[in-house]
Phi, psi and omega in degrees: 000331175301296185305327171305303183302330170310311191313297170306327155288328158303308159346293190288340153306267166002319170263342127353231145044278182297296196300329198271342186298295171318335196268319250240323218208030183265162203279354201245155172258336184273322164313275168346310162300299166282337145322320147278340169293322152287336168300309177303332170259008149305304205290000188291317211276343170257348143285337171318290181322289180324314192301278181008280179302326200261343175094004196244075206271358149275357186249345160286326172295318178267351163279346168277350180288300168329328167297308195291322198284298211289338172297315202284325193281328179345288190316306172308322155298285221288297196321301201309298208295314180330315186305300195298311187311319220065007147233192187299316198218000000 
């Protein structure tokens, strides 16, 4: 069962990645955004994934929850000023 979670995590890296090329080279500044805002919810899924492997799947949950609040006001925050500046591009 271990190497399966290993395997998906690599999988989700991989895909890391597919999202960070969208942070970098996306046409948009609200694209870029939600592009990081999915990355952050890989890495939840891949500390979920870490507990697993290491067995310690409660010390991993909270820390990904923690993880999960500072992703979403990041997201939020950011949309909001992004909104007020106006821009776009």
């Amino acid at each position: 069962m271990e190497r399966f979670f290993l395997f998906i995590s690599i999988f989700i890296g991989l895909l890391v990645f597919l999202c960070l090329y969208r942070v970098v080279f996306g046409p948009g500044i609200f694209n870029r955004l939600i592009g990081a805002s999915v990355i952050g919810t890989k890495t939840l899924t891949l500390l979920v994934l870490m507990g697993f492997i290491y067995k310690r799947i409660d010390m991993f949950v909270d820390i990904s929850l923690v993880y999960a609040l500072l992703n979403f006001i990041v997201t939020i925050a950011a949309s909001k000023y992004f909104l007020r500046k106006g821009a776009t591009r």
